[in-house]
PDB file with one MODEL, atoms N, CA, C and O in Angstrom:
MODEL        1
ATOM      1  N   UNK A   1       1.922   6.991 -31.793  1.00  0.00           N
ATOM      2  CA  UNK A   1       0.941   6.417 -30.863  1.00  0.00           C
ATOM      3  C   UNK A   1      -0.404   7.113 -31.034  1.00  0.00           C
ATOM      4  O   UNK A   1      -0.489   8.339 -30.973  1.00  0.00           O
ATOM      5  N   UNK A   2      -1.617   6.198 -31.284  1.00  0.00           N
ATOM      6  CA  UNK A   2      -2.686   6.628 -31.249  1.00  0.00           C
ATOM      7  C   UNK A   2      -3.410   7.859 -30.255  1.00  0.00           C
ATOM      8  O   UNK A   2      -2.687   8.385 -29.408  1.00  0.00           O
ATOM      9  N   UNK A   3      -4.422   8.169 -30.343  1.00  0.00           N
ATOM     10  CA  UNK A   3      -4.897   8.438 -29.208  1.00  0.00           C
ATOM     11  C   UNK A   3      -5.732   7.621 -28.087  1.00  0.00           C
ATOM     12  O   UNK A   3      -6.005   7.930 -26.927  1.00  0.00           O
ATOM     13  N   UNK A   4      -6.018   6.540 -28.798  1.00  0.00           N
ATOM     14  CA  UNK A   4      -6.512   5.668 -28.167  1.00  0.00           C
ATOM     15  C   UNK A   4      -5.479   4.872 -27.252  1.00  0.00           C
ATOM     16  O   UNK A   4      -5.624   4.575 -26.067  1.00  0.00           O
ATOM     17  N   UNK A   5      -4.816   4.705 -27.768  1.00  0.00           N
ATOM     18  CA  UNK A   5      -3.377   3.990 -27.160  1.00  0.00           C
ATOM     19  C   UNK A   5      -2.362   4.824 -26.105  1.00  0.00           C
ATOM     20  O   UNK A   5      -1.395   4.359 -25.504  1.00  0.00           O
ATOM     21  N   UNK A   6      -2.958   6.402 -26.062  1.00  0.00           N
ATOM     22  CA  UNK A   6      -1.949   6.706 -25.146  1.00  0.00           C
ATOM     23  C   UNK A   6      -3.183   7.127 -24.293  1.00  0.00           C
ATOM     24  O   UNK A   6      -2.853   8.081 -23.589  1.00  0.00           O
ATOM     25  N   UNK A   7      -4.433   6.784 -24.101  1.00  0.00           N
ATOM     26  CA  UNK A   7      -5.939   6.811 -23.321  1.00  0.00           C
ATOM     27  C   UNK A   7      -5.398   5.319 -22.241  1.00  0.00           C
ATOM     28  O   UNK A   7      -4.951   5.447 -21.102  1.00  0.00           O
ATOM     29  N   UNK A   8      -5.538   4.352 -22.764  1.00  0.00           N
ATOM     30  CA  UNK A   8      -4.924   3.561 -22.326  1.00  0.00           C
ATOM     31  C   UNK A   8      -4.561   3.276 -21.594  1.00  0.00           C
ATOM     32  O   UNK A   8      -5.076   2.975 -20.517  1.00  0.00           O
ATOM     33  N   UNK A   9      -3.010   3.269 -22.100  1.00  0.00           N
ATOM     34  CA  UNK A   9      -1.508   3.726 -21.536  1.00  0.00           C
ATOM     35  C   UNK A   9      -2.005   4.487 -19.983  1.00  0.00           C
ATOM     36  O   UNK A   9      -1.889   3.873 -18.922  1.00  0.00           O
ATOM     37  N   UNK A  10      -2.537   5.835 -20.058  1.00  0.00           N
ATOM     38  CA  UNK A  10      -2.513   6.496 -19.134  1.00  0.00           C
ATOM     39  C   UNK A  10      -3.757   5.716 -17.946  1.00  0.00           C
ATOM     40  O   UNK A  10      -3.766   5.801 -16.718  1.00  0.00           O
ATOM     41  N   UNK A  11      -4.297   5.303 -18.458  1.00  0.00           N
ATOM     42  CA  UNK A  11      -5.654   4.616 -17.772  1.00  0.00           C
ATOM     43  C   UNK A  11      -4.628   3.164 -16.843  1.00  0.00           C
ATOM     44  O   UNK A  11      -4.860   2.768 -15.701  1.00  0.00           O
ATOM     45  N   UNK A  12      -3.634   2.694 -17.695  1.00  0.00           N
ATOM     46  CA  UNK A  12      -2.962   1.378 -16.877  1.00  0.00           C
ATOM     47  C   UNK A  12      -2.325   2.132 -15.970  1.00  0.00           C
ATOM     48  O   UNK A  12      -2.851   2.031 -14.862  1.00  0.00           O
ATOM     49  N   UNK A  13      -0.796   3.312 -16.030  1.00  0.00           N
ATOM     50  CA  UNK A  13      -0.402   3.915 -15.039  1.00  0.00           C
ATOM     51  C   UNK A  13      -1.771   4.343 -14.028  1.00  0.00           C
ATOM     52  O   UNK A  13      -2.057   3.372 -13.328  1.00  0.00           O
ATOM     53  N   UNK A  14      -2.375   5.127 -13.857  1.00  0.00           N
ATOM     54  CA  UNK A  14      -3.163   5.810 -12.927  1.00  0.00           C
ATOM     55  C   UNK A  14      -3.328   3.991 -12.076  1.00  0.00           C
ATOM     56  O   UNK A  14      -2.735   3.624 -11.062  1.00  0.00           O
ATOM     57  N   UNK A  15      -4.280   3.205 -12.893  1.00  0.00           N
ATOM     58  CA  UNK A  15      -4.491   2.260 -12.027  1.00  0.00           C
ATOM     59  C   UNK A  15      -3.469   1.509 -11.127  1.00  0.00           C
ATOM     60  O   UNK A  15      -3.679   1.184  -9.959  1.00  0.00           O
ATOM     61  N   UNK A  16      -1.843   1.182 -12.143  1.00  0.00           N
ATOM     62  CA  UNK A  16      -1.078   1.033 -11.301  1.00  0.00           C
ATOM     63  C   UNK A  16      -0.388   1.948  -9.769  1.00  0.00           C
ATOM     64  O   UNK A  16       0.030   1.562  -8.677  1.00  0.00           O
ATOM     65  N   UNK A  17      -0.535   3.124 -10.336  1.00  0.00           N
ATOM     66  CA  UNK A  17      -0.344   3.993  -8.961  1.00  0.00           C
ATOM     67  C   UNK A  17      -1.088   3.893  -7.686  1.00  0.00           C
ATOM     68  O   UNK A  17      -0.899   3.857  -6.470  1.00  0.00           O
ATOM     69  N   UNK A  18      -2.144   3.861  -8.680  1.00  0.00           N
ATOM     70  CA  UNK A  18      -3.684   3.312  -7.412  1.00  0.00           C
ATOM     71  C   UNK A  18      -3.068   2.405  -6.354  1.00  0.00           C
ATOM     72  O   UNK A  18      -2.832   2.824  -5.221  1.00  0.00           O
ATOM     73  N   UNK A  19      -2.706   0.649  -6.894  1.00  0.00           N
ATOM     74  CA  UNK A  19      -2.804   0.276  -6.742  1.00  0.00           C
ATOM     75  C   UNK A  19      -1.080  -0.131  -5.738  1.00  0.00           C
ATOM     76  O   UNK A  19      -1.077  -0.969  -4.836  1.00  0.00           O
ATOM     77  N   UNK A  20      -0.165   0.428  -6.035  1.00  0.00           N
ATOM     78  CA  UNK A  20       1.024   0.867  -5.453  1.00  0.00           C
ATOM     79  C   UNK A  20       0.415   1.595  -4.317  1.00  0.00           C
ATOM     80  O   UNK A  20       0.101   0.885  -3.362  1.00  0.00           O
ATOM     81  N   UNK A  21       0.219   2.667  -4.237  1.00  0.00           N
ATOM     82  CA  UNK A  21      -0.195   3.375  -3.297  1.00  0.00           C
ATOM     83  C   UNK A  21      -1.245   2.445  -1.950  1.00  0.00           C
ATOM     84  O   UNK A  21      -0.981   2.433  -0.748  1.00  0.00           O
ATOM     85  N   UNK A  22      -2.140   1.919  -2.463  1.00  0.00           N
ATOM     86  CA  UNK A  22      -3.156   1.521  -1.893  1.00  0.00           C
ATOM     87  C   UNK A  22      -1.900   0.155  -1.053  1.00  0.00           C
ATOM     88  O   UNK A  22      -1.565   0.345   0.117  1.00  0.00           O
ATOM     89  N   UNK A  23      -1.398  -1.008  -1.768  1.00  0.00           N
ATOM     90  CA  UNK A  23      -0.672  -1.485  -0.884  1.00  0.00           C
ATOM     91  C   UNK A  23       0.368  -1.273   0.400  1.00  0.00           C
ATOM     92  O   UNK A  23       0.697  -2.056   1.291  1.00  0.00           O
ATOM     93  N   UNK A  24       0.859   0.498   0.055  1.00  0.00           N
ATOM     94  CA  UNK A  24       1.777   1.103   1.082  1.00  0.00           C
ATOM     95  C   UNK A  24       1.175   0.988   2.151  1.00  0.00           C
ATOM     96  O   UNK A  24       1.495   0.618   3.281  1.00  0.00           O
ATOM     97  N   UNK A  25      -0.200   1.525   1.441  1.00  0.00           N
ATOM     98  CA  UNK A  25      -1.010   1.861   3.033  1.00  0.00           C
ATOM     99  C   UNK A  25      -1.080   0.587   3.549  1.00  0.00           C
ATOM    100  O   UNK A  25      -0.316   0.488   4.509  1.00  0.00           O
ATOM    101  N   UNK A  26      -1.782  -0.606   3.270  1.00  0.00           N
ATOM    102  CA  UNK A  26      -1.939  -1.297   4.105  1.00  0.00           C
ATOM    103  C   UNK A  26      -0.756  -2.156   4.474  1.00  0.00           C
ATOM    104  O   UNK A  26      -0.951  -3.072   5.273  1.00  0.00           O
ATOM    105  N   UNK A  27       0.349  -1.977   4.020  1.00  0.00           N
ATOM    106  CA  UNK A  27       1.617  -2.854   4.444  1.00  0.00           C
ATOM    107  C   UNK A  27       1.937  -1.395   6.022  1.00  0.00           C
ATOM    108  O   UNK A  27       2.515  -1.732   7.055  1.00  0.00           O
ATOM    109  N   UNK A  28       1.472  -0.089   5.821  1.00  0.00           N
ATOM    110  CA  UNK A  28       2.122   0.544   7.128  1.00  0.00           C
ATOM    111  C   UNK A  28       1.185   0.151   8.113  1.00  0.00           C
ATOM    112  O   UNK A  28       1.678   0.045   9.236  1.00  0.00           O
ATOM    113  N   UNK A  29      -0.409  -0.174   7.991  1.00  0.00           N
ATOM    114  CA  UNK A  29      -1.410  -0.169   8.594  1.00  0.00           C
ATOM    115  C   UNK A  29      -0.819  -1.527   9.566  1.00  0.00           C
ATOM    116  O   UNK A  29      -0.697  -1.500  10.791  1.00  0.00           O
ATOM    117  N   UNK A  30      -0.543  -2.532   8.786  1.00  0.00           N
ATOM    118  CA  UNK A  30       0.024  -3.730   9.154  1.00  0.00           C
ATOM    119  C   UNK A  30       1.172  -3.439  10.234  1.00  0.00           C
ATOM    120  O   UNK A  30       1.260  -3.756  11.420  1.00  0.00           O
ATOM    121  N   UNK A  31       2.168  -2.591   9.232  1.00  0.00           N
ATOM    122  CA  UNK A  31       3.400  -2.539  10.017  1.00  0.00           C
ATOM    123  C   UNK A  31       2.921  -2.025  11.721  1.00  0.00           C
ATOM    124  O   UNK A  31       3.082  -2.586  12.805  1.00  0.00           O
ATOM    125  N   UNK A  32       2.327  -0.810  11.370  1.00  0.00           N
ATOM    126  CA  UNK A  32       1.795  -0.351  12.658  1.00  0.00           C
ATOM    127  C   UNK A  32       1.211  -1.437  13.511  1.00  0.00           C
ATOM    128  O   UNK A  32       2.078  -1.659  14.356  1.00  0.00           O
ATOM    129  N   UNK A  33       0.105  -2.293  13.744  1.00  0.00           N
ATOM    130  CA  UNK A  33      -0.686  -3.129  13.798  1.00  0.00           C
ATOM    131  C   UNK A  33       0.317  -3.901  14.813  1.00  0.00           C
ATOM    132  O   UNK A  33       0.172  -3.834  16.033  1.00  0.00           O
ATOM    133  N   UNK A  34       1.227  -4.555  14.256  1.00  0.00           N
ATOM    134  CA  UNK A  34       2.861  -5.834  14.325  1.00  0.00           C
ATOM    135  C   UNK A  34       3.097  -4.843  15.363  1.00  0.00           C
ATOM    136  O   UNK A  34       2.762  -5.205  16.490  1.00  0.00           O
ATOM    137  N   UNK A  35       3.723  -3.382  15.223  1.00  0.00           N
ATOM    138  CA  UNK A  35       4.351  -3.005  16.172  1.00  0.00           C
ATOM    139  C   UNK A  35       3.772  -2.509  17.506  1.00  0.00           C
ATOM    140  O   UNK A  35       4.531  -2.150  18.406  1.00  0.00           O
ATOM    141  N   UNK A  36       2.035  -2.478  17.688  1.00  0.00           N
ATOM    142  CA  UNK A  36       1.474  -2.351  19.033  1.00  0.00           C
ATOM    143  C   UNK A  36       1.257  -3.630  19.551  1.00  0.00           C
ATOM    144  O   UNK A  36       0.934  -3.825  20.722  1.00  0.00           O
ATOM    145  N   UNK A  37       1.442  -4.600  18.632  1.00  0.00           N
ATOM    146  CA  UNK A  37       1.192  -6.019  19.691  1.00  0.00           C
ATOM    147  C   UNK A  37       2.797  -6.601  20.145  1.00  0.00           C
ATOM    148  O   UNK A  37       2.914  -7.409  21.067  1.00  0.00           O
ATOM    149  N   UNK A  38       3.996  -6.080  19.373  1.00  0.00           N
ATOM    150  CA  UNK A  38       4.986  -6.667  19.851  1.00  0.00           C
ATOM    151  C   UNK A  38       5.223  -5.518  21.258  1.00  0.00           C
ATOM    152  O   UNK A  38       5.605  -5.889  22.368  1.00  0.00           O
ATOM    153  N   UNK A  39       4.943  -4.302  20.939  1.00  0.00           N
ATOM    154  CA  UNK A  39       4.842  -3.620  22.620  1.00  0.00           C
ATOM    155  C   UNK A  39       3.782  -3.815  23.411  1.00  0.00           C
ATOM    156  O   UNK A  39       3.743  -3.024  24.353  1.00  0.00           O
ATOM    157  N   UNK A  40       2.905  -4.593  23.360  1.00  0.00           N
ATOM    158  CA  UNK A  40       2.285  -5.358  23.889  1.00  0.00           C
ATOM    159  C   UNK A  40       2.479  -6.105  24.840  1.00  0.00           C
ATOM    160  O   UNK A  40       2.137  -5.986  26.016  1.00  0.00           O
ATOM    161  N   UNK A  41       3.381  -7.372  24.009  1.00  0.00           N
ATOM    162  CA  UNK A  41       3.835  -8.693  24.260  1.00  0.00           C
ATOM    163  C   UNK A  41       5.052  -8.079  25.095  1.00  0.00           C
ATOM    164  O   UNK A  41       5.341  -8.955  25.910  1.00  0.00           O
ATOM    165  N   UNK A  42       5.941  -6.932  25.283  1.00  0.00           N
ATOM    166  CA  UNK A  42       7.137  -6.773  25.659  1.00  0.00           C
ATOM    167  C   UNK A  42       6.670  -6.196  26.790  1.00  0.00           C
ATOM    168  O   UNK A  42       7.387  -6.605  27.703  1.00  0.00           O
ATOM    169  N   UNK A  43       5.517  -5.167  27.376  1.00  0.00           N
ATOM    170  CA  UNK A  43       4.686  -5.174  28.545  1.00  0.00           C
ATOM    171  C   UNK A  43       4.588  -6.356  29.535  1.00  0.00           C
ATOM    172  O   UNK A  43       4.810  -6.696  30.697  1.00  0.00           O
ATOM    173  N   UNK A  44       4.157  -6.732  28.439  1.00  0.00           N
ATOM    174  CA  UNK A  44       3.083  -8.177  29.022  1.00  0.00           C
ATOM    175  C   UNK A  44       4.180  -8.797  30.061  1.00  0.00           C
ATOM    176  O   UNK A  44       4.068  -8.998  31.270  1.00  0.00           O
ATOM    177  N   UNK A  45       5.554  -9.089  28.961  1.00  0.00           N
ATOM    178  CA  UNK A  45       6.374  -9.850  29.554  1.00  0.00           C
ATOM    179  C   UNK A  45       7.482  -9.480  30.505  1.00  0.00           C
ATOM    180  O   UNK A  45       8.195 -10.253  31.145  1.00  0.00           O
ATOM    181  N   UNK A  46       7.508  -7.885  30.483  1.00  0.00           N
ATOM    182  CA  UNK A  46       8.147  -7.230  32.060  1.00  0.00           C
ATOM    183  C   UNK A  46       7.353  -7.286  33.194  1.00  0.00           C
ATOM    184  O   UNK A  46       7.773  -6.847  34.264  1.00  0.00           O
TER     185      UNK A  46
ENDMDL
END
C-alpha cells in the first residue's frame, strides 16, 4: 500500500468516526428530548 493510499484510507476512517460519533450524539439529544415530553405528557395526564 502506497503512501498515498494509506493517507486516504486514514482520512475515510477519521471521517467515518466523525461521523458515527456525531450521529450518537444527536440520536441521545433526541432520545433525551422524546423522554422530557413523554414525562411531560404523563404529568399532564395525572
Amino acid at each position: 500500500m502506497s503512501d498515498k493510499m494509506k493517507e486516504k484510507n486514514n482520512l475515510i476512517k477519521s471521517q467515518y468516526c466523525f461521523l458515527a460519533a456525531f450521529s450518537l450524539r444527536e440520536k441521545r439529544k433526541n432520545f433525551s428530548g422524546m423522554s422530557k415530553i413523554g414525562q411531560t405528557n404523563i404529568k399532564i395526564n395525572i
